[in-house]
C-alpha positions, 0 to 999 in steps of 0.5 A: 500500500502507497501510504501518503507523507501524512498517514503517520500524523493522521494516526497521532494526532487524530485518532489517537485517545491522547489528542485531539477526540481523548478521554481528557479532552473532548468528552469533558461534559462541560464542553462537549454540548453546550446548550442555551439557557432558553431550550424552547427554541431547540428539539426536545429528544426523547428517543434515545432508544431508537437513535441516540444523538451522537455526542459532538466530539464523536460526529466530528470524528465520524465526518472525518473518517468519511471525509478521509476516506472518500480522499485517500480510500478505505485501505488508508483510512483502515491502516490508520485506524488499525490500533483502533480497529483491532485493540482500542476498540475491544479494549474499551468493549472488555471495559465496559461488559466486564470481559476479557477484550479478545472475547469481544466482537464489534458486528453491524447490529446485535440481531444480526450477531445473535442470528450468526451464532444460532444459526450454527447451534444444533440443539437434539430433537426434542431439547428446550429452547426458552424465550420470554414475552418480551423478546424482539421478533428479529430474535423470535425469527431466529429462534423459530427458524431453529426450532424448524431447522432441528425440531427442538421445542421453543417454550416461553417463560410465563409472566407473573401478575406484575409482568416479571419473570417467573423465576420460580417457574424457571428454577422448577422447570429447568435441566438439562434438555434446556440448550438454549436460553433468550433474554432481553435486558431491556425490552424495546416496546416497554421499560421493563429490566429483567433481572438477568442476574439472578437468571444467569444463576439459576441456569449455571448448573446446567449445560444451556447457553445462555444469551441476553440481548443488551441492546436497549440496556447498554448505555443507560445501565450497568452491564456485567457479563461476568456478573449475569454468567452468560456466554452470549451478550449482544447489542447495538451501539447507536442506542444509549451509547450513542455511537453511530448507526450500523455498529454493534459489538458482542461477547462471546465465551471462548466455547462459541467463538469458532462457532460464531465466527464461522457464521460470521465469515458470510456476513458484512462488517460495519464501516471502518468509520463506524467502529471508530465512532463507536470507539469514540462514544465508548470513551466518552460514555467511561468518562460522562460515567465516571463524572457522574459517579463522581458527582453522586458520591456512589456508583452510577445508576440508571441513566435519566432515572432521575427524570423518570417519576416526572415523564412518568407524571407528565403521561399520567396527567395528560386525560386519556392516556394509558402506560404501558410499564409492566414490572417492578423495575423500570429504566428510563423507557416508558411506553404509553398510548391514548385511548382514542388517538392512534399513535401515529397521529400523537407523535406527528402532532408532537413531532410538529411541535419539536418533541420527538418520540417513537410509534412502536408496533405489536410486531416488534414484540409480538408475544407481548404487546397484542396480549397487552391489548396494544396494537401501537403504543407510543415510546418515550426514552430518556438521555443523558442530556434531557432535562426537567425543562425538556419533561415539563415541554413534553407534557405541555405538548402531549396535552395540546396535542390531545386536546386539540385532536380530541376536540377535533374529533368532537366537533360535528362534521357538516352533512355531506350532499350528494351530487345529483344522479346522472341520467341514465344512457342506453348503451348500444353494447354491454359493458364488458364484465372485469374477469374473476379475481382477488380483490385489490388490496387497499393502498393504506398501510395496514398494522400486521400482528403477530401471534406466536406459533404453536 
């Protein structure tokens, strides 16, 4: 490769963690984002959970990258990136899961990762795979995909009558035919934390593997893989961590990783630029974290938890609405909907007024959603930079949204009138009759709801 006479530099001094995007520097919290005292005039995000918002020293490398790139090619960006790519980066994943950096992967997203490593397990014909309500149908897909590939059984976990887990019934049920087990974290349709420790406990006698999707959990709460005692650990890095779309990363137990990394083989990786955003936003969640921890005198909590109570209130004050928060422990997600209202009229009405959620879908969590008698439902999630302004502006926009919406569709609407029949002509021929077919579908989107499969 024909480096040019300021590869060298481009490595030094600005992807280096001790210059220009290090952890001493540009991810100090008091100059990274600076906001106006008057927040009125600016977006109030409340969809860390679908996308967070990229910290500025993190964007900035992220355009460089791209702009490196598209100059000098993606061979000379990976060369400069190369301690990024292959140490760095793993280095701080091992940090931040509790693992040792060379059982970390970097991949495109966390269902992509969990569908390469189910794919090549091959449970016996009658052996148990467990999942619970609150799994993502991207996990659902694979999981039935491998109970059709092997003829294994897919069981769910029930719910108690507070929407938790059932532990007891896990710790009655549990033995050695189990040879797989899916959990999420943090589920995306609800706020729900399931406790993964004590699962993690009760599953390490037996022989299953045990995976947790920590997509929605990562970022915003602590995530120990050594502590849950799982072998498989994936999520994405564009959520609460706030990297860059298209990068995600995984922990592997040295037991799966020839496994994984042949299914992996087949599949993209992320953009080099991608990886060194995400080793970028890495950094600066380890210091933003270790500020906070700081502050507190104690170890850091849940992100935004603080603010939950008052999102929370702001839902509840609004008439007609309905939360939609099962269990005991709750992050800093909260989902709702109006009684009456469609989801997807609320959030483009608050969208107009600068407040932006997510409309999500029953299929996203099919075996939880439909039975909580939602077929959309709206989604609120905190981030580190919201603030109890950014909570009162909400609330003050979900109720003008209600109102307004609620007495348009009060109002009474004038009589239509009809225009005047048109007189009837004799035609000199039969109009020729459409052929026998399917009706044509209707051109509105419909919502498609997903039951689970015997």
């Amino acid at each position: 490769m024909n480096a040019t006479p300021s590869s060298t530099d481009h490595r030094d001094h600005t992807y280096g963690t001790d210059h220009t995007y290090g952890t001493d520097h540009a991810y100090g919290t008091a100059t990274d984002r600076t906001e106006p005292a008057d927040r009125e005039g600016r977006t109030v995000h409340l969809d860390t959970a679908g996308w967070g918002t990229m910290p500025a020293a993190v964007r900035a490398l992220v355009a460089d990258c791209a702009s490196r790139e598209d100059r000098y090619g993606p061979h000379e960006l990976e060369e400069d990136l190369e301690d990024v790519l292959r140490t760095e980066v793993h280095e701080r994943l091992g940090a931040l899961l509790g693992v040792p950096a060379a059982d970390t992967a970097v991949v495109t997203d966390a269902a992509g990762a969990f569908d390469a490593l189910v794919s090549r397990l091959a449970p016996g014909r009658g052996e148990r795979v467990w999942t619970t309500p609150y799994e993502s149908a991207a996990r659902l897909t694979a999981l039935y995909a491998l109970r059709d590939r092997t003829r294994c059984t897919v069981e769910v976990v029930p719910l108690r009558e507070d929407g938790d887990l059932d532990l007891e019934w896990m710790a009655r049920h549990i033995g050695d035919d189990v040879a797989l087990v899916s959990v999420v974290h943090v589920p995306s349709g609800c706020g729900i934390v399931n406790p993964v420790e004590e699962i993690g406990q009760i599953l390490a006698p037996y022989r299953c593997v045990y995976a947790v999707d920590a997509s929605y959990s990562a970022g915003q709460l602590p995530v120990d893989a050594g502590r849950i005692g799982c072998q498989l650990l994936t999520g994405d890095g564009w959520r609460f961590l706030r990297g860059p779309y298209a990068v995600g990363f995984a922990f592997l137990a040295p037991r799966l990783r020839a496994a994984f990394e042949d299914a992996a083989a087949h599949r993209p990786l992320p953009p080099n630029a991608a990886v060194a955003g995400l080793n970028a936003a890495l950094a600066h969640h380890t210091a933003t974290t270790a500020t906070v921890t700081a502050a507190a005198d104690g170890p850091a909590g849940l992100a935004g938890q603080g603010l939950l109570p008052a999102l929370r209130a702001a839902v509840e004050e609004c008439p007609g609405t309905e939360l939609i928060a099962p269990g005991r422990v709750q992050s800093a997600i909260l989902a709702f909907r109006h009684r009456d209202l469609p989801a997807a009229l609320v959030r483009r009405r608050l969208a107009a007024r600068g407040v932006v959620v997510w409309k999500t879908v029953a299929q996203e969590t099919p075996l939880h959603l439909p039975r909580s008698g939602a077929t959309t439902a709206l989604r609120a999630s905190l981030g580190p930079d919201t603030t109890p302004q950014d909570i009162a502006r909400f609330g003050r926009a979900l109720r003008e949204v209600v109102r307004e919406e609620t007495a348009g569709a009060q109002r009474p609407r004038p009589a239509r009138t009809l225009p005047p029949a048109p007189t009837p002509v004799l035609a000199s021929a039969p109009a020729p009759v459409p052929p026998a077919g399917p009706r044509p579908r209707p051109s509105a989107r419909r919502h498609l709801t997903l039951c689970p499969t015997p």
